[in-house]
C-alpha positions in Angstrom: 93.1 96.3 89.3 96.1 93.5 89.5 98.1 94.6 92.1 101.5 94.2 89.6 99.5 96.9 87.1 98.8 98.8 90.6 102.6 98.3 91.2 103.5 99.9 87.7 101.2 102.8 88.0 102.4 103.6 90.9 106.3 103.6 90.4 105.5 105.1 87.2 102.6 107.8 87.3 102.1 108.3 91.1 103.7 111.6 90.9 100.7 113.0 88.9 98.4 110.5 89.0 95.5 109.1 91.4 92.5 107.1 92.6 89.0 108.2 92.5 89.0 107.1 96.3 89.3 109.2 99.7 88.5 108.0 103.5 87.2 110.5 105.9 90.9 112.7 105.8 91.3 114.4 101.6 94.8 114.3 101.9 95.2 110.9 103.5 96.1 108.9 100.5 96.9 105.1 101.7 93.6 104.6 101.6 94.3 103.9 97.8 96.8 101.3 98.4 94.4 99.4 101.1 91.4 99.3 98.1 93.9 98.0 95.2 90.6 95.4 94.8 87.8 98.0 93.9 90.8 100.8 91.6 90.2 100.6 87.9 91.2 102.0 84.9 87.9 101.7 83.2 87.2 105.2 83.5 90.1 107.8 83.6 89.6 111.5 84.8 91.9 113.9 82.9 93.3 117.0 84.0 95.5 119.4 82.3 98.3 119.6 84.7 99.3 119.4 88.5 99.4 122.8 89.8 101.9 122.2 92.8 104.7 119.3 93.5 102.9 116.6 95.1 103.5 113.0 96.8 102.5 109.9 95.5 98.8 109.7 94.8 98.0 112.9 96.3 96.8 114.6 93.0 93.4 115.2 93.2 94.0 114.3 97.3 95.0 117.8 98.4 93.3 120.4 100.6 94.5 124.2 99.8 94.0 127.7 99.6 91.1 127.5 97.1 91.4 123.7 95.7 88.0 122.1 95.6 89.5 118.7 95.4 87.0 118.0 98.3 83.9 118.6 95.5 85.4 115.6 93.6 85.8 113.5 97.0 82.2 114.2 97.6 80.8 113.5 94.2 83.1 110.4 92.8 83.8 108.4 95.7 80.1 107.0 96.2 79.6 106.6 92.3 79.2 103.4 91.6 81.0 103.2 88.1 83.3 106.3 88.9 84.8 105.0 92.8 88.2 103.6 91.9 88.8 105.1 88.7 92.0 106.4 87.4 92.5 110.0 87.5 95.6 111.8 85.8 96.8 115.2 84.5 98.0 115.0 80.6 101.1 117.6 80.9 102.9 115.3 83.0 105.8 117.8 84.3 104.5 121.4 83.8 103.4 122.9 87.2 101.2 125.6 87.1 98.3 126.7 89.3 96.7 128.4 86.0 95.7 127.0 83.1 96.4 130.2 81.6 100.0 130.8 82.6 100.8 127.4 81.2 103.7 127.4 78.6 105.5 124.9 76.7 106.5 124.2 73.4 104.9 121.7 70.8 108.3 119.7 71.2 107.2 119.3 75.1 103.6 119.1 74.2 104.5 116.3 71.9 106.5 114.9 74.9 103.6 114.8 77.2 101.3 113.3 74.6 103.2 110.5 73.8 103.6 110.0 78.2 99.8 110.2 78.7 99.3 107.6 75.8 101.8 105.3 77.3 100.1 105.6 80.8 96.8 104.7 78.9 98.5 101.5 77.7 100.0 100.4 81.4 96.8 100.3 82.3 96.0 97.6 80.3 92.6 98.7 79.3 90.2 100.3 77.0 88.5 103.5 78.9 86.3 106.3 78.7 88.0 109.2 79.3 86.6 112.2 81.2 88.0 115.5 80.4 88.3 118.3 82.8 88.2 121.6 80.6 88.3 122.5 77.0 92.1 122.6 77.1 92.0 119.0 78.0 89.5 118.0 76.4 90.8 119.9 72.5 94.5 117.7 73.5 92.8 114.5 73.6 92.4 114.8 70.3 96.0 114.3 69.4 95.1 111.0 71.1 94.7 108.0 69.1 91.1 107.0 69.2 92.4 103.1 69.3 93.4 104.2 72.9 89.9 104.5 74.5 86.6 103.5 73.7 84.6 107.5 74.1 85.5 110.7 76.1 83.5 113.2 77.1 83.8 117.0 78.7 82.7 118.4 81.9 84.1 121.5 83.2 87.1 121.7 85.4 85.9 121.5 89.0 88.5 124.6 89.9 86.8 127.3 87.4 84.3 129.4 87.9 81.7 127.0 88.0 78.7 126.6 90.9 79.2 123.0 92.5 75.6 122.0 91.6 76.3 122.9 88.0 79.6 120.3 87.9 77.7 117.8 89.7 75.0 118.0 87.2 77.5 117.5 84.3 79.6 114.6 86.2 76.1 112.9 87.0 75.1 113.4 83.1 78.3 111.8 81.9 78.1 108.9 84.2 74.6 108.3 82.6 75.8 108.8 79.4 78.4 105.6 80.4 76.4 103.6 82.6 73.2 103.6 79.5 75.8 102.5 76.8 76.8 100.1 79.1 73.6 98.1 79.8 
């Protein structure tokens, strides 16, 4: 990624937003800023919101009561296509740690869409986007398709799902990407 883009992002989205890269220590988070090189916007993992107020980068780099941020550590960061990649929530200022005890309007839905699609857009590329749910996933299709080139559905890493079962959908998404890619 150029380090100016890098720059943007983070000034911009770092409050929701992350890398698909963690050292030995989950919450440590300047490993991201060390790596600037090998961060990419290629792929971008989307979740539907943050579910607590977090620093800079530290979505998806937080260890807590019952987070399994640690599963994606352990799965993404020795991926070949999927270290580095972007990795964002679509409801930009909604905290909530329940999917279902989300509310908002369509006004501040509205709001949010038009936020994620302008975070697509600094990050100057053309990705696949990875869905985590199926409330997620059923948003990006308010998204215009001009926006990214395919995105796909796994379930979220934080429902009841066995971690063998998410790694196997991760893993079959990535070969989806990486055999369209040859």
């Amino acid at each position: 990624m150029e380090k100016e883009i890098f720059k943007q992002i983070k000034k911009k989205y770092g409050n929701y937003a992350s890398f698909a890269i963690w050292g030995k220590d989950l919450n440590n988070v300047n490993i991201i800023e060390k790596n600037v090189e090998i961060l990419h916007g290629k792929i971008v993992f989307v979740g539907l919101n943050i579910s607590k107020s977090i620093n800079k980068f530290q979505n998806f780099h937080f260890k807590h009561k019952g987070g399994r941020d640690n599963w994606l550590k352990e799965l993404l960061n020795d991926s070949f296509i999927f270290k580095g990649a972007y990795m964002t929530d679509i409801i930009k200022n909604n905290i909530s740690s329940r999917q279902n005890k989300l509310k908002m309007s369509d006004k501040e839905k509205e709001k949010n869409l038009e936020l994620f699609e302008k975070e697509l857009i600094a990050l100057n590329t053309k990705p696949e986007l990875i869905a985590f749910g199926n409330k997620t996933y059923k948003l990006l299709d308010k998204i215009p398709e001009k926006l990214y080139k395919d995105r796909y559905k796994v379930s979220h890493y934080a429902s009841w799902i066995k971690k063998n079962d998410f790694f196997r959908e991760v893993k079959k998404v990535e070969n989806k990407i990486l055999s369209k890619n040859k």
